[in-house]
C-alpha positions, 0 to 999 in steps of 0.5 A, spaced: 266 951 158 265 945 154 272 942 154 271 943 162 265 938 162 269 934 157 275 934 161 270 932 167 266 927 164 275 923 163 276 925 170 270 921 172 271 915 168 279 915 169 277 914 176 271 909 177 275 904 172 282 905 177 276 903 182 274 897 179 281 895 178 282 897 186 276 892 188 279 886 183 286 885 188 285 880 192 291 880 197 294 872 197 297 874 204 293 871 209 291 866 204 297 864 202 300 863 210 294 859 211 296 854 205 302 854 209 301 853 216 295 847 213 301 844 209 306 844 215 300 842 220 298 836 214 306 834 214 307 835 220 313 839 219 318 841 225 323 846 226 320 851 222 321 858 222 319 864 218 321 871 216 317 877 216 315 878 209 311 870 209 317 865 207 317 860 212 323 855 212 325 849 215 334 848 215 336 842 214 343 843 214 346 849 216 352 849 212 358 852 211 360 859 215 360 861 207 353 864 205 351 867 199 349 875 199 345 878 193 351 879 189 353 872 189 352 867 183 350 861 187 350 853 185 344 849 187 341 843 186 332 843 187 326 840 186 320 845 185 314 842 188 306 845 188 302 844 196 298 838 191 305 835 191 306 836 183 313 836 182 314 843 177 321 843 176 328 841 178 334 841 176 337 836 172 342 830 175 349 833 174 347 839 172 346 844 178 343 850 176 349 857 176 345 864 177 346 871 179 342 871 186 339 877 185 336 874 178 332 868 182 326 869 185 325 873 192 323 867 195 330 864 194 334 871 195 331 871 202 332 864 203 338 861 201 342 866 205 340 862 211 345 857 210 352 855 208 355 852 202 353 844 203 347 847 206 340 844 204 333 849 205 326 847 204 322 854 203 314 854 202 314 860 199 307 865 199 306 866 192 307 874 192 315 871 193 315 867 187 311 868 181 304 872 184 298 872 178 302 870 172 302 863 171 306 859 168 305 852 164 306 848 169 305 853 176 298 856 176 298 863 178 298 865 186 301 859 187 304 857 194 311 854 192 315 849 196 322 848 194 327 843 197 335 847 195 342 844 196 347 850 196 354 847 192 357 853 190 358 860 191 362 865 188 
């Protein structure tokens, strides 16, 4: 009888500290895509389109008929900017970055197959399609990214 209430008590504090992890989630969607839709409004953006997963997106140039696939390597030039304008990341002048597709974040994965080789993309990305809560040095985390993508290469 003993262990029956013991093994109740751990049942009871297993499920209220599941509870209270429950009620710390905050879902970002709607934030994020007020974020955005503020942002597009703010910089009077045009022609911009979004997917059904949050990403909205805006093709500057359609490129080629060649688009990658989530198994291609793909060469781009970017440049990583926060909605404040800070510049997070980029690629180095001369130095394109080469990667796997489906190493990027999902963000680009979804993203970048909407052109063609010689393509240029902007993406304003929610933050659960690039890093959600982890942050990193210069990316605080759930951060709505933007990216600006030239697609060189895909293999």
């Amino acid at each position: 009888m003993l262990r029956k209430l013991i093994a109740f008590a751990l049942l009871l504090v297993i499920v209220s500290s599941c509870k209270e992890k429950e009620d710390e989630f905050v879902d970002y969607g709607p934030i994020d895509k007020k974020i955005i839709q503020d942002y597009i409004k703010e910089k009077g953006l045009t022609n911009v389109d979004s997917t059904a997963s949050g990403l909205y997106y805006i093709i500057q140039k359609p490129g080629s008929t060649l688009h990658p696939t989530l198994l291609s390597v793909i060469t781009v030039n970017y440049q990583g900017y926060l909605t404040d304008g800070t510049l997070f990341d980029a690629s180095a002048t001369g130095s394109p970055l080469n990667s796997p597709l489906s190493y990027l974040i999902t963000a680009w994965q979804e993203g970048i197959p909407l052109i063609g080789v010689g393509g240029k993309i902007t993406l304003l990305c929610p933050s659960a399609l690039g890093y959600g809560p982890q942050a990193y040095p210069k990316i605080p985390a759930n951060s709505v990214l933007l990216f600006n993508v030239d697609l060189l290469k895909v293999e």
